[in-house]
C-alpha positions as CSV (number, residue, x, y, z in Angstrom):
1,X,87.5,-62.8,47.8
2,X,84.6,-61.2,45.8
3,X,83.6,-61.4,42.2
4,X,82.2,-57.6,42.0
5,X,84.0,-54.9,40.1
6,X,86.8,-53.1,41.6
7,X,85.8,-49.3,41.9
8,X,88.7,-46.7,43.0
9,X,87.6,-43.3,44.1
10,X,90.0,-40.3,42.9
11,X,89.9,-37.7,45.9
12,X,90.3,-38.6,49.4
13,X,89.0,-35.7,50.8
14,X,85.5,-35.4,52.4
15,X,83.6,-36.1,49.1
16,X,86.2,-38.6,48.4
17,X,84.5,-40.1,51.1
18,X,81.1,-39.5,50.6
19,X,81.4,-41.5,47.3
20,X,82.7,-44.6,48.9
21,X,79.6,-44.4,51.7
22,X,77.7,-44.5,48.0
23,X,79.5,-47.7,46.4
24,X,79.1,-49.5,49.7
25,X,75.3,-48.7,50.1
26,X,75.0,-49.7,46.4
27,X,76.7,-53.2,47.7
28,X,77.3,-53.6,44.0
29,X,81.0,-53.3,43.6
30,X,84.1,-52.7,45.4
31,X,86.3,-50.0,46.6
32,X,90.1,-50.7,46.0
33,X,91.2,-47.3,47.1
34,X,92.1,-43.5,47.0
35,X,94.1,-41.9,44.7
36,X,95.0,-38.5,45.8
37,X,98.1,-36.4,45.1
38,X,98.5,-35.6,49.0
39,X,102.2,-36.3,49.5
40,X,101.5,-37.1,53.3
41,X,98.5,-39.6,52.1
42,X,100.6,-41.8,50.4
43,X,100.4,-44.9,52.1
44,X,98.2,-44.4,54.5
45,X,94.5,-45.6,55.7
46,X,91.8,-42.9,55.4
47,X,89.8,-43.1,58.9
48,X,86.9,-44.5,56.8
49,X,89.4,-47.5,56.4
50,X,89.8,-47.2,52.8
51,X,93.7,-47.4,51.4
52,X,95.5,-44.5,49.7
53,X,97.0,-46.2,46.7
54,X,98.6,-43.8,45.1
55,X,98.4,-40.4,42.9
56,X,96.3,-39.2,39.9
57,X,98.6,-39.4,37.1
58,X,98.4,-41.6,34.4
59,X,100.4,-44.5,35.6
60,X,99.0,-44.7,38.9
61,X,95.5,-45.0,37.3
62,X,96.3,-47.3,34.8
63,X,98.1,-49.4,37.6
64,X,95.6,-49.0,40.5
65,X,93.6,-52.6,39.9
66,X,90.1,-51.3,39.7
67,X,87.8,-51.4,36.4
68,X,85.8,-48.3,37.1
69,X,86.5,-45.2,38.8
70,X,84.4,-42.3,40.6
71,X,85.6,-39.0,40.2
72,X,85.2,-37.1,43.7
73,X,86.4,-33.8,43.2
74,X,84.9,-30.8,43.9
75,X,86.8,-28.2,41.2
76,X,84.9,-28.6,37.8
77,X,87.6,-28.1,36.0
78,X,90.3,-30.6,37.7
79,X,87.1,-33.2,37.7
80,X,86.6,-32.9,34.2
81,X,90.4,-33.4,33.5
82,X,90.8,-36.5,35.7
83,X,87.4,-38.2,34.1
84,X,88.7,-37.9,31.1
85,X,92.8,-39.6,32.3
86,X,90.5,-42.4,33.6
87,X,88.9,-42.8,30.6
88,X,91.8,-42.7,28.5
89,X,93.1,-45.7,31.3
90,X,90.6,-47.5,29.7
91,X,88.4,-47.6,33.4
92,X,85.1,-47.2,33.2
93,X,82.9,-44.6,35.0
94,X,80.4,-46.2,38.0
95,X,77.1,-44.9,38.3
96,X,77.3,-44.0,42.0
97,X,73.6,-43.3,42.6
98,X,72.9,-43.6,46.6
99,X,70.1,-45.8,47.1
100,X,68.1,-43.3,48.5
101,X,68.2,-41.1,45.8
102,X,64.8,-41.0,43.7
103,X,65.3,-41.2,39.6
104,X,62.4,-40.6,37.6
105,X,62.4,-43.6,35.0
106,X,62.1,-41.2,32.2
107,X,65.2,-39.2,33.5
108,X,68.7,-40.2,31.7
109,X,72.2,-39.9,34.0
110,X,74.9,-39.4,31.6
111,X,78.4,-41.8,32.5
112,X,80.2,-40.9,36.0
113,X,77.4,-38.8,37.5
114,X,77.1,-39.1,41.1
115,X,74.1,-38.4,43.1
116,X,74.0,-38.3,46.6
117,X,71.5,-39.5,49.4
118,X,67.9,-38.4,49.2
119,X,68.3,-36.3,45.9
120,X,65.7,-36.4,43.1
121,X,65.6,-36.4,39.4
122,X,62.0,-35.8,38.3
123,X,60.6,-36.9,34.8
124,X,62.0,-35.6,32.0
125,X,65.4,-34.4,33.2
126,X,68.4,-34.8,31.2
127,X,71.7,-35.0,33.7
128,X,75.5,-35.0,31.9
129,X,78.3,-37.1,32.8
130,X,80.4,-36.7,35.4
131,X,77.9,-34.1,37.4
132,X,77.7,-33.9,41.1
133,X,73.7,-34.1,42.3
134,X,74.8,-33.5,46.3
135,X,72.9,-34.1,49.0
136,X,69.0,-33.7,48.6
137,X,69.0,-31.2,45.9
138,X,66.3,-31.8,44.0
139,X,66.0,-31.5,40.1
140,X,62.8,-30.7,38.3
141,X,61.0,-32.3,35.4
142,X,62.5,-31.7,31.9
143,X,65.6,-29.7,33.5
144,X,68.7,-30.1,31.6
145,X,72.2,-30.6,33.6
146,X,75.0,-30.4,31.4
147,X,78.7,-32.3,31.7
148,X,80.8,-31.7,34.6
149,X,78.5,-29.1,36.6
150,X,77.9,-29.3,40.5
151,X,74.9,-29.3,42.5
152,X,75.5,-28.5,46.2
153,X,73.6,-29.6,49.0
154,X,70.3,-28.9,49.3
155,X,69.9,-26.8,45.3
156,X,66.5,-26.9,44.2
157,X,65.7,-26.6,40.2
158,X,62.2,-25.6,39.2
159,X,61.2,-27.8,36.1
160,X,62.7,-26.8,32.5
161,X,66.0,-25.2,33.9
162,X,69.0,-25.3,32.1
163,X,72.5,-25.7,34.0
164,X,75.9,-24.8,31.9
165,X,78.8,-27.2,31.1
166,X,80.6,-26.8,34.6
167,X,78.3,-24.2,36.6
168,X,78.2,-24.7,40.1
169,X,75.3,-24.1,42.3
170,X,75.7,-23.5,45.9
171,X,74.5,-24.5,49.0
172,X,70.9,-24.3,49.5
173,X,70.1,-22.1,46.0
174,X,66.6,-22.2,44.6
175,X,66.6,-21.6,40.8
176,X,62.8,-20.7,39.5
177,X,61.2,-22.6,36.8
178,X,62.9,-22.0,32.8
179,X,65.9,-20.8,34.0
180,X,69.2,-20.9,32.1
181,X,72.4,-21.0,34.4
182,X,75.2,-20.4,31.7
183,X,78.3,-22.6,31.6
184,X,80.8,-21.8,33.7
185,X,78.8,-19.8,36.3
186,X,78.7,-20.0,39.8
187,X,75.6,-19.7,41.8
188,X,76.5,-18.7,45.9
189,X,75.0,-20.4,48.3
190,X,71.1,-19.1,49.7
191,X,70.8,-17.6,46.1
192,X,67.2,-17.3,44.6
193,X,67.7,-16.9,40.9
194,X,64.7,-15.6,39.0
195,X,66.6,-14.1,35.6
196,X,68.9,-16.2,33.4
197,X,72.8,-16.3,34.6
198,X,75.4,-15.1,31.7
199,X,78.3,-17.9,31.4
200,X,81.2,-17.2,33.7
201,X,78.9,-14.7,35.5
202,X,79.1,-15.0,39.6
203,X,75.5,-14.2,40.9
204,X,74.4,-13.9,44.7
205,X,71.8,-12.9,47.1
206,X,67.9,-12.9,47.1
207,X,67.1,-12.0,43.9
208,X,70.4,-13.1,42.5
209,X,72.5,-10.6,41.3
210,X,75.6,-10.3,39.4
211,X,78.6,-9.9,41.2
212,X,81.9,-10.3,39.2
213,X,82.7,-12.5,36.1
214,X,85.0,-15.1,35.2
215,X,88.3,-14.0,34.1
């Protein structure tokens, strides 16, 4: 038996898994289990040895025996609905910050954020809730991140740039210093952005251009 806080982890997909390798390095709380709506999950033992315990509606959440819950879902949209179901469960949101990570003390993480091994969060930055900070990207001094965006692997923001409610950046994108990524947008992966990004806009390529927007 253990006296930490139960943690459950919705998503048992590969970042689903990620985020338990974070709670467990943290050696702060414990993991009760998935939720994920996979019909052929149900039941099961992920390979990471974790159990699936059931689906992401409201019941299941409510019901699942944990006290705080980590959001692992890539979609912004779907992650931002299913923080706000587990905070409507009355379960709290666990700061799943990987040890390795470096946080500036200045910097503020807003409730449910994760950030992944060997990221950074320089002086000054502002981070949202419930934003994905993946593996070593690295986040500039005074930058502002707002609620429910995602940071791929490897993102680098120059200091003073400003990421959108739910923009994603991709995999390896560099974003030069006073930037403004508008909500919604996506940045693809390898992208050097060196203009502001509408909202909604889709921008790719080296310098970034504008693709397509959001419907």
């Amino acid at each position: 038996m253990t006296d930490r806080p139960g943690v459950v982890v919705i998503g048992a997909g590969g970042h689903g898994r990620v985020m338990v390798d974070v709670v467990r390095c943290q050696g702060k709380a414990e993991v009760v289990g998935f939720l994920d709506d996979a019909a052929d999950l149900q039941g099961t033992i992920s390979p990471i040895g974790v159990p699936i315990i059931g689906r992401t509606g409201p019941e299941d959440i409510a019901g699942c025996g944990a006290v705080a819950f980590v959001v692992a879902i890539g979609s912004n949209r779907i992650r931002a609905m299913l923080f706000d179901r587990c905070l409507s469960a009355g379960l709290t949101p666990w700061p799943a910050v990987h040890p390795s990570a470096v946080i500036a003390e200045s910097a503020t993480l807003g409730g449910g954020t994760q950030v992944v091994a060997q990221a950074v969060v320089n002086p000054g930055a502002r981070v949202g809730r419930n934003v994905i900070l993946n593996t070593a990207c690295t986040v500039d001094h005074d930058c502002i991140v707002a609620d429910h965006a995602f940071l791929a692997p490897g993102v680098n923001l120059g200091g003073e740039v400003t990421v959108g409610e739910s923009a994603f950046v991709g995999i390896g994108a560099s974003v030069l210093p006073g930037i403004t990524i508008g909500a919604g947008a996506t940045v693809g992966g390898g992208a050097v952005v060196i203009s502001d990004v509408p909202p909604g806009a889709t921008v790719v390529g080296v310098p970034a251009k504008t693709i397509k927007f959001r419907e």
